[in-house]
Structures are given as structure tokens and as C-alpha cells.
C-alpha positions as CSV (number, residue, x, y, z in Angstrom):
1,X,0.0,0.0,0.0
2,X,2.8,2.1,0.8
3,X,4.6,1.9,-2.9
4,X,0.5,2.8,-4.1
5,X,0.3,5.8,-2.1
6,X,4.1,6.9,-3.0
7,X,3.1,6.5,-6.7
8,X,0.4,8.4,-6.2
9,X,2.6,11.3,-4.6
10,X,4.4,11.1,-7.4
11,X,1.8,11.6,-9.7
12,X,0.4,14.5,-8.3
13,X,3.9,16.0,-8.0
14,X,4.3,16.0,-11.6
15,X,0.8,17.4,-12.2
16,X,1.7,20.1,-10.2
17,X,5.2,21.1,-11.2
18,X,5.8,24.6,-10.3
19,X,4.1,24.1,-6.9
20,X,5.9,21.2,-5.9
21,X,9.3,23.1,-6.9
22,X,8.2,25.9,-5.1
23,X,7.6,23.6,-1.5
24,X,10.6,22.0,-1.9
25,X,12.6,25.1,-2.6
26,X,11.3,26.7,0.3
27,X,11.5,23.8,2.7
28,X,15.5,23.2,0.6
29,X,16.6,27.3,1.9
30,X,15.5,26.3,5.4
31,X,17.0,22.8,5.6
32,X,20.2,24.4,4.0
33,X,20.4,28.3,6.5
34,X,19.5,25.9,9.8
35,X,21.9,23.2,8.9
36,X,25.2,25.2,8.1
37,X,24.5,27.3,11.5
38,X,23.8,23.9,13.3
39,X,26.9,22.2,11.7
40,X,29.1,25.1,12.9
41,X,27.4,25.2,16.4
42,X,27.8,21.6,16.6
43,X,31.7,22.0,16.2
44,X,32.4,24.7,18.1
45,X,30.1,23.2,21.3
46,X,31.6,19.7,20.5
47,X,33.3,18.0,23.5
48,X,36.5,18.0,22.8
49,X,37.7,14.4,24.6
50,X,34.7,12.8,25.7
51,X,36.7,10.0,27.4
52,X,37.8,12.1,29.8
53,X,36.3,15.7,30.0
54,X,34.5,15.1,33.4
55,X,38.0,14.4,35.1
56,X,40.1,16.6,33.7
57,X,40.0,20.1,35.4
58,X,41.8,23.7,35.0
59,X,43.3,25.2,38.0
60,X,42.8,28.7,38.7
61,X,44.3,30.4,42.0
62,X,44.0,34.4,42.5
63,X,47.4,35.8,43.2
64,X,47.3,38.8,41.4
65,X,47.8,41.8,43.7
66,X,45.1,43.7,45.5
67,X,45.1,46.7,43.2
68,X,41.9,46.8,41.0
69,X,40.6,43.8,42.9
70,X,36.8,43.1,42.3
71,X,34.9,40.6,44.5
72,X,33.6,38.1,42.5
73,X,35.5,38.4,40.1
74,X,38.0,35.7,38.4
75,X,41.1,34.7,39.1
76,X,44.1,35.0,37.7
77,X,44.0,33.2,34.3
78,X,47.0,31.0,34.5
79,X,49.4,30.3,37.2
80,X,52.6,31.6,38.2
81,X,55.9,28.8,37.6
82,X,56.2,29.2,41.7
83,X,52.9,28.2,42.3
84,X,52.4,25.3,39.7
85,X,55.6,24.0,40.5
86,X,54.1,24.1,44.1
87,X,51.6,22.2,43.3
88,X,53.6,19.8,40.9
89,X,55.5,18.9,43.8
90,X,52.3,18.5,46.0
91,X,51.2,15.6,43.7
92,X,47.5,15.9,44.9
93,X,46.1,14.3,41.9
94,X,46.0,11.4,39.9
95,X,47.7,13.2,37.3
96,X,49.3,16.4,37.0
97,X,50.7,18.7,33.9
98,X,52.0,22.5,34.2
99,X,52.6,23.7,30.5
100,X,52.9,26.8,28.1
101,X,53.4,27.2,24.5
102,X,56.5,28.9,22.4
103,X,57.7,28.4,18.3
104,X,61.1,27.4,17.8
105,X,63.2,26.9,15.3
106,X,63.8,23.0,15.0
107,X,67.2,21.3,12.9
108,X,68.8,17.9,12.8
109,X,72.5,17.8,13.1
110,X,73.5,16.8,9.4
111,X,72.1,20.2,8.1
112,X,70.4,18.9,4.9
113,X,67.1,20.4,5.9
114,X,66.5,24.0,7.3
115,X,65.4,24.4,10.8
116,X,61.7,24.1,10.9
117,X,60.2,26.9,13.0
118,X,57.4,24.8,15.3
119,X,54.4,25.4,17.6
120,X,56.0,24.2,20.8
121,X,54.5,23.0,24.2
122,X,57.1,22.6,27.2
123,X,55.6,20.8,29.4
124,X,55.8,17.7,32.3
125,X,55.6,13.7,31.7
126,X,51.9,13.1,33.0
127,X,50.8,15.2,29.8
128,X,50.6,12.5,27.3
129,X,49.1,10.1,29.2
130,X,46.3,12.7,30.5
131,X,45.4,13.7,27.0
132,X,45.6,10.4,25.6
133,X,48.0,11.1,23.1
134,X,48.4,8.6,20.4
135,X,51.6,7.5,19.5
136,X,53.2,6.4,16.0
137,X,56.8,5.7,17.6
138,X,57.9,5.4,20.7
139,X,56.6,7.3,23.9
140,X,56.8,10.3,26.7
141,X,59.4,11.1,28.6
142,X,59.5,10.2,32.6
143,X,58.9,12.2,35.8
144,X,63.2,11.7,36.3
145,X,63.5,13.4,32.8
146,X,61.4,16.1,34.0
147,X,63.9,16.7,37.6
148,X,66.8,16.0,35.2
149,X,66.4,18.6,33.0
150,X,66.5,15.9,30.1
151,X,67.6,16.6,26.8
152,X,64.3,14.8,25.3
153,X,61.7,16.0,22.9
154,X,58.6,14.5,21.3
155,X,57.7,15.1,18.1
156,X,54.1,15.3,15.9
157,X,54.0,13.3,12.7
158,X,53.9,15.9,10.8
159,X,56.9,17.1,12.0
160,X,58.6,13.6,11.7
161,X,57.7,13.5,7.8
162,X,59.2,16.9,7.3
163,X,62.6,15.6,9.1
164,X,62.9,12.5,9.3
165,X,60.5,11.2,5.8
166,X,58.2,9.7,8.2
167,X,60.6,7.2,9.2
168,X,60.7,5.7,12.8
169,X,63.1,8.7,14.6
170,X,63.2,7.9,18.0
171,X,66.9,8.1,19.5
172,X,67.3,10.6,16.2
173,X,68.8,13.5,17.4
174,X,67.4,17.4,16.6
175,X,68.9,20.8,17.4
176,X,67.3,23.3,19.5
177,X,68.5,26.8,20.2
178,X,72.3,25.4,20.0
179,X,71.6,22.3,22.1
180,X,70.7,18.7,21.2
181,X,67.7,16.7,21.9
182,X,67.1,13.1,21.6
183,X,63.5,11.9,20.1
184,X,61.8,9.7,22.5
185,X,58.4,9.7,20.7
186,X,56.5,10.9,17.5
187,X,52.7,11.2,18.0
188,X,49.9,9.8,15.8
189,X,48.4,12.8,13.6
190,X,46.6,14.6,16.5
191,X,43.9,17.4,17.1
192,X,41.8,18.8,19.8
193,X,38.7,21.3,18.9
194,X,38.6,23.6,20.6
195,X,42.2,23.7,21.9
196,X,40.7,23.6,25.4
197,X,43.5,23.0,27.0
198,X,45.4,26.5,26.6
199,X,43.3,28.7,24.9
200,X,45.6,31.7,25.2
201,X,46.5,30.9,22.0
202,X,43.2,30.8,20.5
203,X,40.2,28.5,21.1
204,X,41.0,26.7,17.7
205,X,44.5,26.6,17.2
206,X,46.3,23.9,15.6
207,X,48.1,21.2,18.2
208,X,51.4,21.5,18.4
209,X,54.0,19.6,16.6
210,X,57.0,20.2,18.9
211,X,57.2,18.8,23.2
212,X,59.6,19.4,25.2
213,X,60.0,18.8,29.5
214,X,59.4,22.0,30.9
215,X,62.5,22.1,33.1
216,X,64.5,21.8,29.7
217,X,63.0,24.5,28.2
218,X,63.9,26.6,30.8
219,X,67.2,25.8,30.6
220,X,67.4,26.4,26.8
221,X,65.5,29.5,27.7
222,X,62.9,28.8,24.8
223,X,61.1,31.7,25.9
224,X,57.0,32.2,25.6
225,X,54.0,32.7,23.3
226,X,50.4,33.4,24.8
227,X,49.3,35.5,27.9
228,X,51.6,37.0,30.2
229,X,50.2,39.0,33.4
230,X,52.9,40.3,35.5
231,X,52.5,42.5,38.6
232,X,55.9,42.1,39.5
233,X,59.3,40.9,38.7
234,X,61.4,38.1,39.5
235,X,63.3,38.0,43.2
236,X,66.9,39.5,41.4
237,X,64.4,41.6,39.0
238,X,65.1,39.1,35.9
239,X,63.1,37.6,33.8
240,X,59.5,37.0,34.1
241,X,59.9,33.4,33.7
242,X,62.0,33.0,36.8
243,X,60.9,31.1,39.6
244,X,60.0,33.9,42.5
245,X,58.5,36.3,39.0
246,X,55.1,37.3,39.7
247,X,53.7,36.3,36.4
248,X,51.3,34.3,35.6
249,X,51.7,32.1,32.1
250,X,51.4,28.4,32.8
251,X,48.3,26.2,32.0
252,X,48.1,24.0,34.9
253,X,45.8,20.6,34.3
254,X,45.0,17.5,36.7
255,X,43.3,14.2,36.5
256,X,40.6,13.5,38.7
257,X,38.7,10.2,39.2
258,X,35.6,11.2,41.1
259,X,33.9,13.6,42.5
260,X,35.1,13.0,45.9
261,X,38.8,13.6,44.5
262,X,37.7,17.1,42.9
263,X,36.2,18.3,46.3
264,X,39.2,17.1,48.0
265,X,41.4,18.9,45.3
266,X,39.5,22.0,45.9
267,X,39.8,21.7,49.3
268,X,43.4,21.5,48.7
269,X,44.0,24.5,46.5
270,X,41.8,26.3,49.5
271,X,44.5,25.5,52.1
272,X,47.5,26.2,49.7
273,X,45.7,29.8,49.0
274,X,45.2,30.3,52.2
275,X,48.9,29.2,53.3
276,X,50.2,31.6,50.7
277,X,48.4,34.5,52.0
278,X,49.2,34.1,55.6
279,X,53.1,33.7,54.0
280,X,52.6,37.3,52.1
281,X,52.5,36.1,48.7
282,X,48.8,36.4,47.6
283,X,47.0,39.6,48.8
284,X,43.6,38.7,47.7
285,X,41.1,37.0,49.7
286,X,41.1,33.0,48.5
287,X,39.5,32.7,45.2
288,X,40.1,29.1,43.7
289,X,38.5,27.9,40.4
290,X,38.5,23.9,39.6
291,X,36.3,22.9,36.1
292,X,36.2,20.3,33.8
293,X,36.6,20.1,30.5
294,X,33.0,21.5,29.2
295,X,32.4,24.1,32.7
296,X,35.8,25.3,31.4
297,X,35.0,26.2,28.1
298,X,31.5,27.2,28.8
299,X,33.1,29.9,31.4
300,X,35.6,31.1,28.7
301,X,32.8,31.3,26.2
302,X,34.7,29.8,23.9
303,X,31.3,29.3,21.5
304,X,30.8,32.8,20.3
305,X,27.4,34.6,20.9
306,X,27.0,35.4,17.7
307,X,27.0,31.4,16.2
308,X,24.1,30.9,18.7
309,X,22.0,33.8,17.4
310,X,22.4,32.9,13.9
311,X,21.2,29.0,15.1
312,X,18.2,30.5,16.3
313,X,17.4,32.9,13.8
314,X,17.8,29.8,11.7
315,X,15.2,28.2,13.2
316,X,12.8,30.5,12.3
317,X,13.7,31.2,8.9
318,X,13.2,27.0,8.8
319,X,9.7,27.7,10.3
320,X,9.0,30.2,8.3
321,X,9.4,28.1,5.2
322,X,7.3,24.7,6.8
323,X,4.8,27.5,7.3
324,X,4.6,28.4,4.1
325,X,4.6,25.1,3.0
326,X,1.8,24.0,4.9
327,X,-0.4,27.4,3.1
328,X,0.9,25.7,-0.5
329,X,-0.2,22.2,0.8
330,X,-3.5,23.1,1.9
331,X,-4.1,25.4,-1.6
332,X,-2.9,22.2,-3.3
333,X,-5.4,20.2,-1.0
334,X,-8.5,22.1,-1.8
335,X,-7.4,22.6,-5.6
336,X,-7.5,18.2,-5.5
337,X,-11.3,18.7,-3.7
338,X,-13.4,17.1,-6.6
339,X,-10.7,14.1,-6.8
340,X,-10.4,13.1,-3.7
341,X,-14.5,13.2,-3.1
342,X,-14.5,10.2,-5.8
343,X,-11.9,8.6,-4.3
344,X,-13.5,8.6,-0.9
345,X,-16.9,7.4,-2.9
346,X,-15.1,4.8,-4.4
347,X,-14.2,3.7,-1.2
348,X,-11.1,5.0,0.0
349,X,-11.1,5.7,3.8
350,X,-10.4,8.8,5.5
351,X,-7.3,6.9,7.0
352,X,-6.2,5.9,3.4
353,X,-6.7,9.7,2.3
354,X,-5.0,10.9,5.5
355,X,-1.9,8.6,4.6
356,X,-2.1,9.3,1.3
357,X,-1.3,13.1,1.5
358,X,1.0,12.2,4.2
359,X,2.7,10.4,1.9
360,X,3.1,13.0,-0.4
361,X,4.7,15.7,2.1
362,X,7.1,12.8,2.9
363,X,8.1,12.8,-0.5
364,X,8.6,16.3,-1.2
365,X,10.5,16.4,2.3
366,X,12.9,13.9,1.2
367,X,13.8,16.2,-2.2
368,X,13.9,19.4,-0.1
369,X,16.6,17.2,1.7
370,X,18.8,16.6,-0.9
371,X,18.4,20.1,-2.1
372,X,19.1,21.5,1.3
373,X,22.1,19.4,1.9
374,X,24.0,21.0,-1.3
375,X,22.5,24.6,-0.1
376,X,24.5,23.4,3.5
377,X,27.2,22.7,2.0
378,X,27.5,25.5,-0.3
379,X,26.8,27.7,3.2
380,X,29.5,25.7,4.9
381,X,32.1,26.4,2.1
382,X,31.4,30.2,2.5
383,X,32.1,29.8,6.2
384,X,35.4,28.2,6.1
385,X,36.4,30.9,3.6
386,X,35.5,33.5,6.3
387,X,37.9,35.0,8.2
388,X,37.4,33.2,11.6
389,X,39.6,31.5,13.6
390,X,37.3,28.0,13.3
391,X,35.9,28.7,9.8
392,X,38.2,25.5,8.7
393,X,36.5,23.4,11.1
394,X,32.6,24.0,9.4
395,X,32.6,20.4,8.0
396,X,29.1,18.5,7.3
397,X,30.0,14.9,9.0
398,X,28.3,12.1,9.3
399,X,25.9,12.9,12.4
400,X,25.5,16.0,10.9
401,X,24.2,14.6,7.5
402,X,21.8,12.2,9.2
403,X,20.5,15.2,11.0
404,X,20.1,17.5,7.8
405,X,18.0,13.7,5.9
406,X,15.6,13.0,9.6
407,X,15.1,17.3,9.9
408,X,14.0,17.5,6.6
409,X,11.7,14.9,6.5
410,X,10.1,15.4,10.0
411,X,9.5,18.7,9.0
412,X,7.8,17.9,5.9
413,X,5.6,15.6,7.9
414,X,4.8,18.4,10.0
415,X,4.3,20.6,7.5
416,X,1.6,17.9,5.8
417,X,-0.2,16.8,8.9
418,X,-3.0,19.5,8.7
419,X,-3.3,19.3,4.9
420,X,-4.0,15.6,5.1
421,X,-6.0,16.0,8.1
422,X,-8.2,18.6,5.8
423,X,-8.2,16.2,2.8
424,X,-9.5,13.5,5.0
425,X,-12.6,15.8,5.9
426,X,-13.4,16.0,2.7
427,X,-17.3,15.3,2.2
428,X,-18.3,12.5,-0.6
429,X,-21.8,13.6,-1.6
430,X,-20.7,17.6,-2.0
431,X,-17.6,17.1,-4.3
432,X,-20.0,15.1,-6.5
433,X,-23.0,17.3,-6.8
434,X,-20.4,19.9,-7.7
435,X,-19.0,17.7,-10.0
């Protein structure tokens, strides 16, 4: 019965050409503005490591000085090298990483390729495992590399193609600033969006492609991309990456397996705030910030207001169009009066009338579909050759193009229920003595 009633859809499709053209053109713009606004607020709201975003958290402490203090107001953004190696040391979590980002200029020691200039991440040996990095060759370094001021790098495999031709490079050497480094690892090709976990250098920056252990980087004095708040110098009046500067620049991460651990943790970075005060470091009353993963990037509105306006307003352009298809439905409806009075004398049910026209709409919904998917991705393409920083990241995939096929035809259904509904009230004995 189905494959009658779809012929039948069919049928009066072609008999009514420019009005079925003109439904699914109008249902095919709303598919196509609420799906390239949805795909792009899909991306940028995405969770980023879904494995693991509820126990990883961001540590904020407040130990800026008092001056232009605000209650209520957040923390410092990142942490000073005193106070995340403080809490490095402390070991509170499962799993701890203090990190910031620089570029440098990366060799190998026979000097048949240039040094590659590289987005670099110095950082400590629980990162890899916390982020569940992939790995291609070899592995991290270790906690001792990280005391030892270890001469090790990892590298992305992008990077290792460029150098190396892909080829297996651990115990390779490479040459940093003057000094060399020893490959330990080279990580599978490897992305996080957004870049949650330092988004000083943009919520959608590209991973980086060059690691290094913190402590060797600041003995290579690599120096520092990002944010830098300072409000004061170094205990000798150096460098604002010294140990005693009061500068904040470090992304500081941990692993936490339950909520119990996270209240303990924040109970922890209480009492160190609080210890730090009393000692004269921090002037501001104890302010502590611990979020996960999502709370993090929700607080640092990393999903601009704009992309959710322009979801909305989606929306309604979509309803707009089902609106107007349902007025060309029901002039279509009462246009087919006369015909569907015989049918119904000839012994057609309501119900079979009702499914009938249903049928139809369903039709027409899955054409507006395909129409609307090439209107989304023509949007899309004009988005990723905007200038915004996560314009490259407006991709239709495949969740994203079962949604656009399900919307389109749901709201066609929609859209026919009252004109079927109307058909199916449709009275016999009138159509005929007007016929």
C-alpha cells in the first residue's frame, strides 16, 4: 500500500510542477540556513575528549595583587611557575601537567634540511598520558627526565615527515637553540577542537608539533608565546619566567577520578591559597577555580554569541518556510477537492486519504533534503572561507548529514499533517454534486 500511495505522490507532483518546486525550494533554503548554523554550532560546542572531560580540570588560584581587585571576580588566568611548581610537587592528583606554549626553530645535526620553526608545548611527563595522546613511535618522557632537565623532545607526525620522511626517529637526534635533543616519541596525527586546553593561543589553534619537559626549556630559555600578566618581577628583577617572578603564564591541568577527588582537590587549592596568603605572597582574599573540560570552556565562552544567534534565527527562517509550505499544501489540498470526493466514494477511507497526503509531504521532504544538503554545504564552504579563527573546522559529518536527511523529513511531515488532516474531511456527496 505504501509503494500505491508513493506512486500516487508522485503523480500529483508532476501534475503540479511549479508548486511542488516551489515547496521543496522553500523547505531546501530552510534545511540548507538551519543546517550550516547547526553544523558550525555543533563544532564549536563539541566536546572535545569525551573520554575524559569530566576528570580533567583547569586550576585557577587568585594571586594577582590587591590593586583593581573586584569581589567576584575571576582569578588570575593562568598560574605563576612558583605556584604550579608548588603544586607539581604536591602531587595531589591522579595526574598532573604545568605547561605553556613557544615556536622554535627546529634542525637535525646533518644540516640537509633548514630548521623548521614549530608550535612548541614545554611541558611535564603526566601530559601525554592525561590527554591520551596517540603515539606512531615510541613514547613520553618520565617524571626523572622532568627533575633531570633531560635533553628529550617528542615530536608530531607531521613534523617527523618533514625531518625524518616519516621514518621511525626515536633516539634521532634534533637541534634546539644550539643544544641537542634526543627523540623519544613521534605522535599519531593529532587534534583537539577547541584547543581547550590552553586557549591563550586561541580556542581553535592547531596542536602543536614540537614537546619538550618544561624544566629543559627553561634551561634552553625557549622563551613564551600566549598571555603574560605580570604584577611584578622576578626576586633578582630578571626575567618574568624566573621562579619567585610574579607572572602568571602556565596552563596547569590535573586528572581527577571522582567527584570526591575534585572536592578534595578543591579543598586542597583552598588551604594552599590560604597558606600563601598568611606567607605574604597572595594579597587577595582566596579565590580558587577547579572545572572540567565542558564548565571550562563554557566559562571562557569559547562558543561565540553570535553562532548561537544565527542558530536561532535559523530556526525561524526554517519555520517560516514549513509555514509556508503548509499554506501551499492546503491550496494544493482544496485545488485536488473534486478528486479526492471520488476517491473517498469509491471507497477510499479517511485513513487511506489521511496517509495518502502524508505520503506525499514525505516525498517532497525527502527532495527538499537533498536540495538542502547542497544549499549546506555550499553555506559551509562560504564559512570556512570566512575570516574566523574555526571557519576550517565547518565540515558536514556524518551525524550532521543524518541530521540534515531526519530534519527535513520530519519537517515535511509536520508541514503535511493539517493538509492531510483537511483532505480526509473532505465530504463524498458535495464534491459530487459539484461535480
Amino acid at each position: 500500500m505504501f509503494l500505491h500511495y508513493l506512486e500516487l505522490a508522485a503523480r500529483s507532483a508532476r501534475a503540479s510542477k511549479g508548486l511542488s518546486a516551489l515547496m521543496v525550494l522553500a523547505l531546501a533554503l530552510g534545511i540548507g540556513a538551519c543546517m550550516t548554523t547547526l553544523t558550525v554550532y555543533h563544532v564549536l560546542s563539541g566536546d572535545p575528549i569525551p573520554a575524559k572531560s569530566a576528570r580533567l580540570f583547569n586550576v585557577q588560584l587568585d594571586a594577582g595583587e590587591i590593586i583593581g581587585w573586584e569581589a567576584g571576580k575571576e582569578p588570575t588566568f593562568d598560574l605563576s611557575r612558583f605556584d604550579a611548581t608548588a603544586l607539581l610537587r604536591d602531587g595531589k592528583a591522579r595526574r598532573q601537567a604545568m605547561m605553556s606554549a613557544t615556536n622554535v626553530a627546529v634542525g637535525v645535526g646533518d644540516g640537509r634540511i633548514k630548521p623548521i620553526f614549530s608550535s612548541t608545548r614545554y611541558t611535564t611527563s603526566d601530559f601525554f598520558a592525561m590527554f591520551d595522546a596517540p603515539w606512531q613511535y615510541g613514547s613520553g618522557w618520565s617524571a626523572a627526565d622532568d627533575a633531570g632537565e633531560a635533553r628529550v623532545a617528542v615530536i608530531s607526525a607531521a613534523l617527523n615527515d618533514k625531518l625524518f620522511g616519516g621514518a621511525d626517529s626515536v633516539g634521532r637526534e634534533l637541534i634546539v637553540r644550539g643544544q641537542t635533543l634526543r627523540v623519544v616519541g613521534v605522535l599519531k596525527p593529532w587534534r583537539f577542537q577547541p584547543h581547550f586546553y590552553d586557549l591563550t593561543l586561541g580556542g581553535f589553534a592547531e596542536s602543536e608539533d614540537f614537546f619538550l619537559p618544561f624544566s629543559t626549556a627553561m634551561l634552553l630559555k625557549v622563551g613564551h608565546w600566549g598571555n603574560m600578566d605580570c604584577w611584578g618581577k622576578g626576586a633578582n628583577g630578571g626575567s618574568p619566567m624566573d621562579p619567585a617572578a610574579s607572572c602568571s603564564f602556565i596552563q596547569y591541568w590535573v586528572e581527577l577520578d571522582s567527584p570526591d577527588d575534585a572536592k578534595a582537590y578543591r579543598d586542597y587549592l583552598v588551604h594552599y591559597s590560604e597558606a600563601q596568603r598568611a606567607a605574604g605572597r597572595f594579597q587577595r582574599p582566596t579565590n580558587v577555580r577547579l572545572r572540567n573540560v565542558m564548565e571550562w570552556l563554557g566559562a571562557q565562552k569559547v562558543l561565540p554569541a553570535d553562532v548561537r544567534l544565527q542558530t536561532w534565527l535559523a530556526f525561524g527562517f526554517l519555520l517560516v518556510c514549513i509555514v509556508n509550505m503548509v499554506g501551499l499544501l492546503l491550496a494544493k489540498t482544496l485545488r485536488r477537492a473534486g478528486e479526492i470526493g471520488v476517491r473517498r466514494a469509491l471507497g477510499a477511507t479517511r485513513r487511506a486519504v489521511f496517509a495518502q497526503f502524508v505520503v506525499e509531504a514525505g516525498l517532497l521532504g525527502v527532495v527538499g533534503a537533498l536540495l538542502g544538503l547542497a544549499f549546506a554545504q555550499g553555506g559551509l564552504w562560504l564559512v570556512r572561507h570566512s575570516p574566523n579563527d574555526y571557519a576550517r573546522l565547518a565540515e558536514l559529518d556524518a551525524p550532521m548529514l543524518a541530521l540534515t536527511l531526519g530534519l527535513s523529513l520530519v519537517a515535511s511531515l509536520c508541514a503535511g499533517l493539517l493538509p492531510a488532516w483537511r483532505a480526509a474531511l473532505v465530504t463524498p456527496a458535495v464534491q459530487l454534486k459539484v461535480q
